[in-house]
C-alpha positions as CSV (number, residue, x, y, z in Angstrom):
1,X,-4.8,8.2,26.1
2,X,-7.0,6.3,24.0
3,X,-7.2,8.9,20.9
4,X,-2.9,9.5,21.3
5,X,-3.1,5.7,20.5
6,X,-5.6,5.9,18.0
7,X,-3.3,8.6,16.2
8,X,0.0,6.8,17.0
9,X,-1.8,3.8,15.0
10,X,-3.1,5.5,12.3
11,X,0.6,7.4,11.3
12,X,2.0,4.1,11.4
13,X,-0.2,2.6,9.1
14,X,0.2,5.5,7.0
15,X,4.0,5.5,7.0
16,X,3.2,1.5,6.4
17,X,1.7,2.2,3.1
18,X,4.0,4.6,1.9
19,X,7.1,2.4,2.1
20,X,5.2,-0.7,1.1
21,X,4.0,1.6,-2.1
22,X,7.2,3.2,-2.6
23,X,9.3,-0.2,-2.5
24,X,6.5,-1.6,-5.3
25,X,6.9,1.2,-7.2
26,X,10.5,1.0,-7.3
27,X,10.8,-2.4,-7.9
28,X,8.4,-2.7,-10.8
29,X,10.5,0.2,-12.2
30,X,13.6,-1.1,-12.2
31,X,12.0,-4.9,-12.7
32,X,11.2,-3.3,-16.2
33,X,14.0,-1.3,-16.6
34,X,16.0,-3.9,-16.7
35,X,13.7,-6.3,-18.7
36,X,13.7,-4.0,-21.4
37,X,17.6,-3.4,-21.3
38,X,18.1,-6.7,-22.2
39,X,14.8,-7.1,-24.4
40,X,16.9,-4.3,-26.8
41,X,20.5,-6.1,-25.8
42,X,18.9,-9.2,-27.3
43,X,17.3,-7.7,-30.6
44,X,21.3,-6.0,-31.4
């Protein structure tokens, strides 16, 4: 019982880091996305 929990911990965490990553990830990208859309808006 104590290693299923171990496990049960373990792909949590893991599925944890891959949504934290994946949401900071996409939010730098489209943070600079649109920082440089209006960086060129600005120079036209």
């Amino acid at each position: 019982m104590k290693g299923l929990e171990k496990n049960l911990i373990a792909k949590f965490n893991r599925f944890f880091y891959f949504i934290f990553w994946g949401f900071y990830f996409s939010a730098g990208y489209f943070f600079c996305k649109n920082k440089n859309n209006s960086f060129l808006m600005s120079i036209n």
